[in-house]
C-alpha positions in Angstrom: 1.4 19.9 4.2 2.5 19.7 0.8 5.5 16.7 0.1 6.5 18.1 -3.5 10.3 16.8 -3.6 9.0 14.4 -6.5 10.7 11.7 -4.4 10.4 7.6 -5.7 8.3 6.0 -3.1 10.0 4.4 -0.4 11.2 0.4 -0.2 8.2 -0.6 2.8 9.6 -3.3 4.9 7.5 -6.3 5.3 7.4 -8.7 8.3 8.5 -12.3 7.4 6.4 -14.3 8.4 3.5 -12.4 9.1 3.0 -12.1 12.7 -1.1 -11.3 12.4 -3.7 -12.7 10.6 -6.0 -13.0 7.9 -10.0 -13.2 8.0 -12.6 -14.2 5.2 -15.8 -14.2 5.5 -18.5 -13.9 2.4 -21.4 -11.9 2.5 -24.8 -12.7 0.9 -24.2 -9.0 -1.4 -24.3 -9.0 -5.2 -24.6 -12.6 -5.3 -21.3 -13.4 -2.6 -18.9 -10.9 -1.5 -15.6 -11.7 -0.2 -14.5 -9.4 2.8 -10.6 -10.1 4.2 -9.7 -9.0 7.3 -6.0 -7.9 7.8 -6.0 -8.8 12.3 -2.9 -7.5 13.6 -1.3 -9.7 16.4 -1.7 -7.2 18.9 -5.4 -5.7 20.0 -6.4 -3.2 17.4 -6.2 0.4 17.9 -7.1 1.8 14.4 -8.9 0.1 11.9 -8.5 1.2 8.1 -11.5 -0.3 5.5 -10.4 -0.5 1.7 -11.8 -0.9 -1.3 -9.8 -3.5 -3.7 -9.4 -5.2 -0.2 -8.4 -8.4 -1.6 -5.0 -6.9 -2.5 -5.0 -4.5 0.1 -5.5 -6.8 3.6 -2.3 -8.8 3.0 -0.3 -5.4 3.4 -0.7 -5.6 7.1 3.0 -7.1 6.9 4.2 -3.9 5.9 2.1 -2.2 9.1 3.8 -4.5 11.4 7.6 -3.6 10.1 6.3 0.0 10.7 6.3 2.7 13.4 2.3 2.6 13.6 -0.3 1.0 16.0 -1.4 -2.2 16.0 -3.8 -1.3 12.9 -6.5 -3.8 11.6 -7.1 -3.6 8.0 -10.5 -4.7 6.5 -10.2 -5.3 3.1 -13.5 -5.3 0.9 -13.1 -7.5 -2.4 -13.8 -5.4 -5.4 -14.5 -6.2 -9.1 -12.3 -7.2 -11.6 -14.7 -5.9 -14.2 -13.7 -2.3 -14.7 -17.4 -0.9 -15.7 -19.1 -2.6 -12.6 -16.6 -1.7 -10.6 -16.4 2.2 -11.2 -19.9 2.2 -10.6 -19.6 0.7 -7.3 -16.8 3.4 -6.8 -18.0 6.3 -8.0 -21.0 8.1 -7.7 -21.4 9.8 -11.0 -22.0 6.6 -13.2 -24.7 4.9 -11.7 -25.6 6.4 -8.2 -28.1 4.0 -7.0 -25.6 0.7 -7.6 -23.0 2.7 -6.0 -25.1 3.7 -3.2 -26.5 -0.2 -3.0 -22.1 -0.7 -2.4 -22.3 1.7 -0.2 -24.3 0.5 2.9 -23.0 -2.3 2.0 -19.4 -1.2 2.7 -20.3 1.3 5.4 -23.2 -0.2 7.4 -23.0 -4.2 6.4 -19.4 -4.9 6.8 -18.6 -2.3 9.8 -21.6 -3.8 11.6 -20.1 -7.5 10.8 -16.4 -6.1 12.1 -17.7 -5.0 15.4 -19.9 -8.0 16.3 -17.4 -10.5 14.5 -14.1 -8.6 15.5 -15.1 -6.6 18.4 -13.8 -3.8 17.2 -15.2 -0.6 16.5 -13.0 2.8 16.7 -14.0 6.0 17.1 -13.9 8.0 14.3 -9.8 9.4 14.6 -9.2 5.8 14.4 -11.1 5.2 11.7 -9.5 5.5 7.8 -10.7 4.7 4.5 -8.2 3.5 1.7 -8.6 3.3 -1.8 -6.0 4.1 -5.2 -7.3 4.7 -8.8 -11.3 4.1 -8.9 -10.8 2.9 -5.6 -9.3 6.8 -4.9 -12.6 7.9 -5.8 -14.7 5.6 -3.7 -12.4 6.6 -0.3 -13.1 10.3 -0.9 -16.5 10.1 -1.2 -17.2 7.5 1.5 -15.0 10.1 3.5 -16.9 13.2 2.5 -20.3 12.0 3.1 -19.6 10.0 6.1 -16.9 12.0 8.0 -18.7 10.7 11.7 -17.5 7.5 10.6 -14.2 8.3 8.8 -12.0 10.6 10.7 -9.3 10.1 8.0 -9.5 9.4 4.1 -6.1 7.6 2.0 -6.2 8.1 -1.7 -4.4 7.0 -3.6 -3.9 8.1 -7.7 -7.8 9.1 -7.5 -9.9 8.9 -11.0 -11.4 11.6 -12.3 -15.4 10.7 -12.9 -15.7 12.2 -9.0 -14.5 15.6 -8.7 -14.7 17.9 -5.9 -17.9 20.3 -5.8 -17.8 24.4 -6.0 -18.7 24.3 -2.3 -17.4 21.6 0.1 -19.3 19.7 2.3 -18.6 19.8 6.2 -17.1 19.0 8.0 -14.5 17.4 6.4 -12.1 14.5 7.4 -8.3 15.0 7.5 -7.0 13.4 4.1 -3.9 12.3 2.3 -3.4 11.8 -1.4 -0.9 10.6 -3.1 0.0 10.3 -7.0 3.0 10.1 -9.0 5.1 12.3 -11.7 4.6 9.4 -14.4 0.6 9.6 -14.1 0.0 13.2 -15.0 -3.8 12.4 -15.3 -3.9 11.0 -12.1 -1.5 13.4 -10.3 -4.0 16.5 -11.9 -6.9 14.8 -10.3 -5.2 14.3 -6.6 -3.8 17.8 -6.8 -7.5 19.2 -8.0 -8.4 17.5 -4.5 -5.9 18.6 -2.5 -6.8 22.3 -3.9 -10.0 22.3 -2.9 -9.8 20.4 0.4 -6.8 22.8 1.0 -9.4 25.9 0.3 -12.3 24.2 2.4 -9.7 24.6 5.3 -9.9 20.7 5.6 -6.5 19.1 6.9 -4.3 17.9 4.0 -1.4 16.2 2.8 -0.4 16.0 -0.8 2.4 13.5 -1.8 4.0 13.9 -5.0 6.2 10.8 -6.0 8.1 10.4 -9.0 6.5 6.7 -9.9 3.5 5.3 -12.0 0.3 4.4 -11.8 0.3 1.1 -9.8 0.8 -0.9 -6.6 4.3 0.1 -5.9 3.6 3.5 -5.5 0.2 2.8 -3.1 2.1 0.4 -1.0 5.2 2.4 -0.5 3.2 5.0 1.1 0.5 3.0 2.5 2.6 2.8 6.1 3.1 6.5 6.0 -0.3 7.6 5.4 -1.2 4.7 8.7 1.4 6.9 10.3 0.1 10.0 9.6 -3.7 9.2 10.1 -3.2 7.6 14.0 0.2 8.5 14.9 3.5 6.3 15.1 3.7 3.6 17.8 1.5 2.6 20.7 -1.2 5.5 21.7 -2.7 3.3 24.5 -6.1 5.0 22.8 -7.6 1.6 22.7 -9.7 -0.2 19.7 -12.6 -2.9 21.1 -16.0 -1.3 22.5 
């Protein structure tokens, strides 16, 4: 599914006041890690994790003003040095920090959400987000951990991971999204969506006519929820 209309990203609506709530906890990692938890009001049925998750958890608002399931966001903090953090996000820079981030992220935390939260998905409930660097680091948590992530978000993806002359598999269903007024970004989402496309994986490529930043990742953050678990309740359950 291709959405090339060039569109401006849609106006999210946010619930006011916030009907759910929001978790910190700080793990011992790299000297204190934040993680906030986005816990939606009503049990769980879909959990998305996220990089850059201290912007990223307060969004649940949006989720509840939107046609999705009662969706639990887990929001890992990321760096606001650029350096440290693309090598956290990316593979190619410096593999063994980013792989030190990565059991964090995909072993540390879920354990922590499921004997914390009590919830713990199975896989086609299961998403990872991430825009710019944070792009990157949900398509390659997706690709090498697709029994974990059933779906991958990206949004705006970087450039320093790039998708390989022969795919993995199998592959989770993913959804990219960039805008007109990021040409470098938009190349490197469409370069993904190509491949995946060609690897027969399922994918949807949104083209919106915005910039590089939050507007653009937020006002499609609802539809990609949408798209990855389905629109209202689906009774397929979240806790263990």
């Amino acid at each position: 599914m291709d959405d090339r209309a060039a569109e401006p990203p849609p106006e999210p609506a946010r619930a006011d006041p916030m009907a759910g709530r929001l978790v910190t906890e700080t793990f011992d990692y790299d000297g204190g890690r934040p993680v906030t938890v986005y816990v939606p009001p009503d049990p769980p049925e879909a959990v998305v994790f996220a990089g850059d998750g201290q912007g990223i958890a307060p969004w649940g608002a949006y989720l509840e003003a939107a046609d999705v399931p009662p969706t639990m966001i887990v929001g890992v903090h990321g760096l606001v040095e650029e350096m440290p953090r693309l090598q956290e996000y990316s593979p190619v820079f410096d593999a063994p920090r980013f792989e030190a981030h990565e059991r964090f992220f995909v072993e540390e935390v879920r354990d922590w959400v499921r004997s914390r939260l009590g919830v713990a998905p199975p896989p086609d409930r299961t998403a990872v987000f991430g825009a710019s660097a944070g792009g990157e680091l949900a398509l390659a948590l997706g690709l090498r951990h697709p029994d974990i992530y059933g779906a991958v978000l990206s949004g705006s993806p970087g450039a320093g991971y790039k998708p390989t002359a022969e795919m993995p598999g199998p592959l989770p269903r993913v959804y990219l999204v960039a805008g007109t007024q990021e040409p470098f970004f938009l190349d490197n989402a469409t370069r993904w969506a190509d491949a995946l496309r060609d690897a027969e994986a399922d994918v949807v490529m949104s083209e919106r006519d915005a910039s590089h930043g939050p507007a653009l990742w937020l006002g499609e953050f609802p539809l990609m929820v949408a798209w990855a678990f389905g629109g209202g309740s689906t009774g397929a359950g979240g806790r263990p």
